[in-house]
N, C-alpha and C positions, 0 to 999 in steps of 0.2 A: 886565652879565651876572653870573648868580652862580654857583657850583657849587652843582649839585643830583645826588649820587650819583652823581659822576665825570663827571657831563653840566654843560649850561649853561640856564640860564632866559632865557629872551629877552623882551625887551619889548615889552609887547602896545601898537596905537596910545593907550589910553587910560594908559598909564603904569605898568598890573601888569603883573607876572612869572606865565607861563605855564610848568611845567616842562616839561624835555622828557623822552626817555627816559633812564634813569640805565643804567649800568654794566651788562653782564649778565655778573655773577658766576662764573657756571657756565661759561663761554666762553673769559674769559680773565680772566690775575690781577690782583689791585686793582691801584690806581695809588700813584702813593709821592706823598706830601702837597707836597713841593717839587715837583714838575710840574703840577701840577696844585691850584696855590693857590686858596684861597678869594678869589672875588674879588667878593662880596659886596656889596652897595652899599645895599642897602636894611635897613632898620633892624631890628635883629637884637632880637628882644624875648625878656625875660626867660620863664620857662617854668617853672609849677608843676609836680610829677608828676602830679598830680590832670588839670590841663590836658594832658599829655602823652598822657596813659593813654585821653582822652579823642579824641584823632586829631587836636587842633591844635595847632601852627596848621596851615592846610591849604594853604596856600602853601609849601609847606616840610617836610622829612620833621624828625625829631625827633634833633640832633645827639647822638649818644653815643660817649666817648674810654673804651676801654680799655687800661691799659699794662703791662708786665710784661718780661719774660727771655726768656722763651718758648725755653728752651735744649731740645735734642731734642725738635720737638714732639711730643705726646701725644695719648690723646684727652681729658684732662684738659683742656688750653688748650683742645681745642676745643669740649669743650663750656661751660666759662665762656661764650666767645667767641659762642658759640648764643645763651646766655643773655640777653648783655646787645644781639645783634640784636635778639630778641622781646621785650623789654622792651615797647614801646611797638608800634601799628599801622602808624606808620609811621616808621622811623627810619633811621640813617645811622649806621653803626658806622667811627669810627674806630678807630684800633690801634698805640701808640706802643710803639715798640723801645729799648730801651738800648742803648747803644754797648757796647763791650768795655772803653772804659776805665771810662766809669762802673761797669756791673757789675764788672770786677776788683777797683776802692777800695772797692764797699759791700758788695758780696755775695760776691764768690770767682771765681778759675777755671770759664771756660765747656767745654766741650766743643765749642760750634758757635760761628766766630765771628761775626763782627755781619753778615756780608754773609747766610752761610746764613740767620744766625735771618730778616731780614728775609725773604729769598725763601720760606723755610718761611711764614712769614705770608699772603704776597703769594697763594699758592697755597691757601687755606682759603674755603672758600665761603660763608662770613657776615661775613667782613672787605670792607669798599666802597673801605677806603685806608689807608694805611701810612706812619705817620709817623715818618721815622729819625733816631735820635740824640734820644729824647726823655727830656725833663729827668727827673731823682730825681723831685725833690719838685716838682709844678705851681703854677706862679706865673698870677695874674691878667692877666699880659699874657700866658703862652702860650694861656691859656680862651680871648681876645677876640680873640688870632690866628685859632684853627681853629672860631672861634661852638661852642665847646663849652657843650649844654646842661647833661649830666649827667656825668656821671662812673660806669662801672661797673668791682666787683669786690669781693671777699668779706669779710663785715663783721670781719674776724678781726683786732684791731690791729696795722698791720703798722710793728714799730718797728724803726728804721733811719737813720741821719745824725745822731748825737743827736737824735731826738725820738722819744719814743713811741707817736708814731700817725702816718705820714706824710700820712693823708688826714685827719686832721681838721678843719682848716679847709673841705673839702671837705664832709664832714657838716655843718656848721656853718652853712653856706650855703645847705644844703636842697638840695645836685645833687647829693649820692651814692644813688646807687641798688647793694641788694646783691645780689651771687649768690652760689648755693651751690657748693665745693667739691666734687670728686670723690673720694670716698675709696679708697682702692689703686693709687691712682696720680701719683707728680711724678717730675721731674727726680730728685730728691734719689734716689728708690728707684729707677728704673733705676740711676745710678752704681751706688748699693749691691749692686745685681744684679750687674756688672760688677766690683768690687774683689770681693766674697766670691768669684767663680767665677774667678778674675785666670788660674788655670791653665790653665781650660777653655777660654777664650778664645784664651789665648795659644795653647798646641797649634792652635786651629781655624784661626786665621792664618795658623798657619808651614804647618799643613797644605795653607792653600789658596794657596801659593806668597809670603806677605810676610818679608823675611829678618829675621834676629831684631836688625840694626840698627834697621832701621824700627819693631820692636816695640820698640825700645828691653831688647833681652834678655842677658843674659851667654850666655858661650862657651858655662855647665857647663850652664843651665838650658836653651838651646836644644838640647845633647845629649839629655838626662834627657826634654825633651818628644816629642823626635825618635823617641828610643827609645821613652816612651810611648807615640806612635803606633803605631811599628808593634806593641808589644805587643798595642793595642787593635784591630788589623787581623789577627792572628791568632785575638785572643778571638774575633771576627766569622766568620773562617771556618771555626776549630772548631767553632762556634755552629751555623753551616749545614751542615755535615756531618754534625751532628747531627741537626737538624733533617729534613734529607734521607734519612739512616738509618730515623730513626723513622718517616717516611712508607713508607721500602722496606720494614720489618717490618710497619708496619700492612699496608701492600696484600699481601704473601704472606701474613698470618694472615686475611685478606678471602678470598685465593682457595687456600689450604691450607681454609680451612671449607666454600667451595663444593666442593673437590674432593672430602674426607671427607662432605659432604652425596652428591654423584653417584657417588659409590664405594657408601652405603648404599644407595640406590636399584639401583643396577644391581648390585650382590650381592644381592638381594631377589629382585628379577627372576632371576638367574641361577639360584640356588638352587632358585625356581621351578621354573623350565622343568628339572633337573638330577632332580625329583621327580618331575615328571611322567611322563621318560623311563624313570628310572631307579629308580623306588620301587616297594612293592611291590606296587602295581597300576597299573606304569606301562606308557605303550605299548611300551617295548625288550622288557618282558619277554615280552609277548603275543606280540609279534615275531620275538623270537627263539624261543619255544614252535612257535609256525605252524611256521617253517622247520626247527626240527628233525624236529616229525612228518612232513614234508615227504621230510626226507629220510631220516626211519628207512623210511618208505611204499617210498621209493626205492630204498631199500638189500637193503630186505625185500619180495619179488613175492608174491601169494597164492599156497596148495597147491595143489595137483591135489586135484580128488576124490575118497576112497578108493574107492570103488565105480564105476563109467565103462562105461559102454553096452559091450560086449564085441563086437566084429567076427564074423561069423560067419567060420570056420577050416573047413578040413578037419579032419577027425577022426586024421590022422595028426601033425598039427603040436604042440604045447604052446604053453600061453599064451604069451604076453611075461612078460619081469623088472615088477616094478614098481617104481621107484624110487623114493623118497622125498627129497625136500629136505631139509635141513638147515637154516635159513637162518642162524644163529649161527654154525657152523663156517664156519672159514675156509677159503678152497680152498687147496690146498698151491700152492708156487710151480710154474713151469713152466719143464720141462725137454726138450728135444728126445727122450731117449730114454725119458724115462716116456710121452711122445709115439708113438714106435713102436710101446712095449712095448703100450700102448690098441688103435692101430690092429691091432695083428697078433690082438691076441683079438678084436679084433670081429670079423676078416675069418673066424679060425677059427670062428666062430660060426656064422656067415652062415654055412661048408660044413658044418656040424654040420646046419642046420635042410634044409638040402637035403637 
């Protein structure tokens, strides 16, 4: 049997290797290279890029080892890691990890140590396998351990353990293949993000419940962040009150304009109708014209005739008085004895005409 992308090839009766399904990536995470050993048996042949590029051999996908740190990964690792998948049509990406000790003596202080980076690897969707505790610099007997055909990663010299170019010999050989770099983005500049901002961090920690043991902080400065906080949690809700204010003025000078709008309207109108009634051809005044002559009509009856068909009389009698209206004069008030005093000349009267 051999491995074929985390699967096994089985022997057909005639004596080749048929592959079978390989790993499905997207499923679940690669395999670590110590479980899942090359167990290879058939004859591992050398491989131009020229041939590689070309889809053979076709017994076999196209071994490629890429190795690195891979400290907090990024998208930077992952897209290298794309890179040197598509390299070929059909290939088999390895992915060697360095230990924590190796990385401490050559390169520095990790932030993630060797178990994370591994599992951060094991969980990227173009890694097939994960080889841990892999060497600095590649020797010839780890290539013909894992049938490494090529070797991928950025042609950039990368000098390290006394030597100048840790892949050189690798170029030399004709199985380095390169990829491009991501610019704006490694390890090195996230830390850099992290030490320049050390404050902003720290507060956001203590903030979100880590004691400033844990952060590694003194007495004075976990004070000072403390109190920062809450200074920044009042900035916040001055902030809103603000904010809140200005929307309350906005909506009354919204509905103070609507109300000075319907104030001008219905003052228009009112004004109107105030003219209509009230101007000087309006209907009050007609109104009140009618009813006065109404009641001057009222006030005032018509005159008697001066001249009036005369009754025929005896010849002994004398006309009647003829009285005449006044209608402006006022009648005097009334009094019970100017009352008699009336009656008694009428009645003399009346025995006068007798």
């Amino acid at each position: 049997m051999v491995s074929h992308q985390g699967g096994t090839m089985e022997k057909d009766p005639k004596n080749n290797y048929t592959p079978q399904m390989g790993r499905k990536t997207l499923t679940a995470p690669a395999p670590f290279a110590d479980e899942t050993s090359c167990l290879c048996q058939a004859p591992h042949e050398k491989l131009t890029i020229a041939q590689a590029r070309l889809g053979t051999p076709v017994d076999r996908p196209v071994r490629v080892y890429a190795d690195g740190i891979f400290d907090l990964f990024h998208s930077g690792h992952a897209r290298a890691l794309m890179q040197a998948k598509t390299l070929f049509p059909n290939s088999y990406l390895l992915v060697g990890v360095c230990s924590d000790d190796l990385t401490h003596k050559f390169k520095g202080f990790t932030v993630m140590n060797e178990a994370e980076r591994y599992e951060a690897l094991r969980h990227c969707r173009y890694v097939d396998e994960v080889i841990r505790d892999a060497p600095w610099t590649l020797t010839p007997e780890f290539l013909e351990k894992h049938k490494i055909d090529f070797v991928a990663h950025d042609d950039i010299p990368y000098s390290s353990a006394g030597s100048d170019d840790i892949y050189k010999h690798i170029k030399e050989a004709g199985m380095f293949v390169p990829t491009q770099r991501t610019e704006g983005i490694s390890t090195s500049d996230i830390i850099t993000r992290i030490v320049r901002d050390y404050d902003v961090y720290a507060r956001r920690n203590l903030q979100r419940g880590y004691t400033a043991k844990e952060l590694n902080v003194s007495f004075i400065n976990e004070k000072k962040y403390r109190f920062q906080n809450q200074v920044d949690k009042m900035k916040e809700k001055v902030k809103n009150v603000e904010e809140r204010s200005k929307e309350f003025v906005n909506r009354v000078e919204e509905k103070s304009h609507d109300l000075i709008q319907k104030w001008e309207e219905k003052s228009r109108e009112f004004i109107g109708n105030f003219l209509e009634l009230f101007g000087p051809d309006g209907a009050w005044k007609q109104m009140f014209q009618e009813r006065s002559n109404r009641m001057l009509h009222a006030l005032s009856p018509k005159q008697s005739p001066v001249s009036s068909p005369t009754r025929s009389r005896s010849p002994s009698r004398s006309p009647s008085p003829t009285f005449l209206w006044l209608p402006h004069k006022p009648s005097p008030p009334f009094s019970p004895k100017a009352a008699s005093a009336s009656m008694s000349s009428m009645s003399e009267g009346d025995e006068d005409e007798k």
